[in-house]
C-alpha positions as CSV (number, residue, x, y, z in Angstrom):
1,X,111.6,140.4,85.2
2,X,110.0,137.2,84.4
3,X,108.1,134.6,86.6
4,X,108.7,131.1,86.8
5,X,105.8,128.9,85.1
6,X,104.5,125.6,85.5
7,X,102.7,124.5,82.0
8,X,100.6,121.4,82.6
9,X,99.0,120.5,79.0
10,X,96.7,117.3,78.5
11,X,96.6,119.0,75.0
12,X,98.9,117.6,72.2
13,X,99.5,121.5,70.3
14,X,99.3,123.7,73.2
15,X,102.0,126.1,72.2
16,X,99.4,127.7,69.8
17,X,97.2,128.5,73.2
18,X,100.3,129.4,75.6
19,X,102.2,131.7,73.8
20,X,99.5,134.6,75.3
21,X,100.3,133.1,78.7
22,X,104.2,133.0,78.4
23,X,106.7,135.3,78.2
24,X,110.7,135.9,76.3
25,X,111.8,136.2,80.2
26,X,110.0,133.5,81.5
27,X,111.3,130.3,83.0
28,X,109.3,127.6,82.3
29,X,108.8,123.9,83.6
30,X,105.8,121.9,80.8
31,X,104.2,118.8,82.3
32,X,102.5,116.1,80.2
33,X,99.9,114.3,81.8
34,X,99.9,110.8,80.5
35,X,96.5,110.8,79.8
36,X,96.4,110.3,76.0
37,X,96.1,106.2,75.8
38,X,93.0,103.7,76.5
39,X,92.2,102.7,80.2
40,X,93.9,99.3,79.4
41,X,97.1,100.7,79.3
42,X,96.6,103.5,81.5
43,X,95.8,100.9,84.2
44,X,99.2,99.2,83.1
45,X,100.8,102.2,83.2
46,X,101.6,101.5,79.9
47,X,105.2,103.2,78.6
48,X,104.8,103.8,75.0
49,X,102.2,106.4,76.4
50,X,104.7,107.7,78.8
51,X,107.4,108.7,76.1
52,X,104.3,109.7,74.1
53,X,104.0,112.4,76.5
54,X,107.3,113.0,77.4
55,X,108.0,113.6,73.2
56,X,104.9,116.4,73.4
57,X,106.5,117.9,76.3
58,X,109.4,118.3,74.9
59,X,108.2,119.5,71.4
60,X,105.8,122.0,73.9
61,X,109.1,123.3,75.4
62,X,110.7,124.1,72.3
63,X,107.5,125.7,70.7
64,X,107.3,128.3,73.5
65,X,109.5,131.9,74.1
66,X,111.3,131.7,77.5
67,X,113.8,129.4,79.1
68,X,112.5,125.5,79.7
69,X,114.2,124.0,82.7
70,X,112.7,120.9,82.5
71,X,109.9,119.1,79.8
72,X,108.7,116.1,81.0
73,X,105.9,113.1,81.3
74,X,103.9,113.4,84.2
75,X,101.1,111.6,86.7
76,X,98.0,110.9,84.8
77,X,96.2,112.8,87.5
78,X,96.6,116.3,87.1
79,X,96.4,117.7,90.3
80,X,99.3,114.9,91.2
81,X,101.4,115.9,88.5
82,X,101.1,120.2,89.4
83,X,102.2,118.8,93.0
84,X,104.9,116.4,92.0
85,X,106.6,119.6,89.5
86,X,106.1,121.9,92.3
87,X,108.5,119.9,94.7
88,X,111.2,120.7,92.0
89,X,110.1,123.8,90.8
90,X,109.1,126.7,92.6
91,X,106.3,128.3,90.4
92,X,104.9,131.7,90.5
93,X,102.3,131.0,88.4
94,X,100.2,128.1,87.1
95,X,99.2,127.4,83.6
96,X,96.7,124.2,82.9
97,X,95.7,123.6,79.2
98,X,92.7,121.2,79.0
99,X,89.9,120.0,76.4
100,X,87.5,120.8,75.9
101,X,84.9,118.3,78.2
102,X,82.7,116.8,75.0
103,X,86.7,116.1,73.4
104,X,88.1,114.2,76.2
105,X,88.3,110.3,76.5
106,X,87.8,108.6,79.5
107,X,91.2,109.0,81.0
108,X,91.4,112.6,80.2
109,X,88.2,112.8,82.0
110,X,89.3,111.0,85.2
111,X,92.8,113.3,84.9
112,X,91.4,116.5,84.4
113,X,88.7,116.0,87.4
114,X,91.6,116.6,89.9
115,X,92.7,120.4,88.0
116,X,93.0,122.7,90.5
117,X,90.8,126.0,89.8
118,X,92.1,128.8,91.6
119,X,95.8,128.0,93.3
120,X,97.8,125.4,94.8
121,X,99.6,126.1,98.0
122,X,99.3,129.7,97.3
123,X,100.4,129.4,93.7
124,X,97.7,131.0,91.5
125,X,96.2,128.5,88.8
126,X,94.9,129.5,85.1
127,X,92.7,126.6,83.3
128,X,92.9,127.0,79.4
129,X,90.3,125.3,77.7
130,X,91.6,124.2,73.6
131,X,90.9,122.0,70.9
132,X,93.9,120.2,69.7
């Protein structure tokens, strides 16, 4: 029987990485941090970077076995965005695909200091590190 999982990827191509974490039966919710713009826009909350990571979600979704409920854009903060999917998705099992530290950019580096290490509200969390 499979588990429902949250995917929460900062990282454009993390299909490659998650296919060892994810499963045929699995039901899956993938998260995009909007991380990936300049902290101009970030602090403008700047859309273009929104659908950005709403279009990587989606691709994500399609790139991974199991059934995707939802693929969408989320907080730039990570640990905000885990908690926001988890009022609408009730995950057995989280799955958090970061950068390595020296590849991130500023915002990535203010996101990512929020990732939860070991569970959230009892949900067990696993932090993939990957190079895009």
């Amino acid at each position: 029987m499979g588990k429902n999982v949250l995917v929460v990827s900062t990282v454009e191509h993390a299909d490659d990485v998650l296919r060892a974490d994810v499963d045929e039966d699995d039901t899956l919710k993938v998260v995009v941090p909007v991380t990936g713009q300049g902290i101009l826009d970030w602090l403008a909350s700047d859309e273009k970077a929104f659908g950005h990571a709403e279009q990587v979600a989606e691709r994500t979704a399609e790139r991974l076995p199991g059934e995707t409920v939802e693929a969408v854009a989320g907080e730039a903060n990570v640990g905000l965005a885990i908690r926001d999917a988890l009022a609408t998705f009730p995950a057995d099992e989280i799955v958090v695909v970061v950068r390595p530290n020296e590849e991130e950019g500023l915002v990535e580096s203010i996101a990512t200091e929020s990732a939860p290490q070991h569970s959230v509200d009892g949900v067990p969390v696993r932090v993939v590190v990957s190079s895009d």
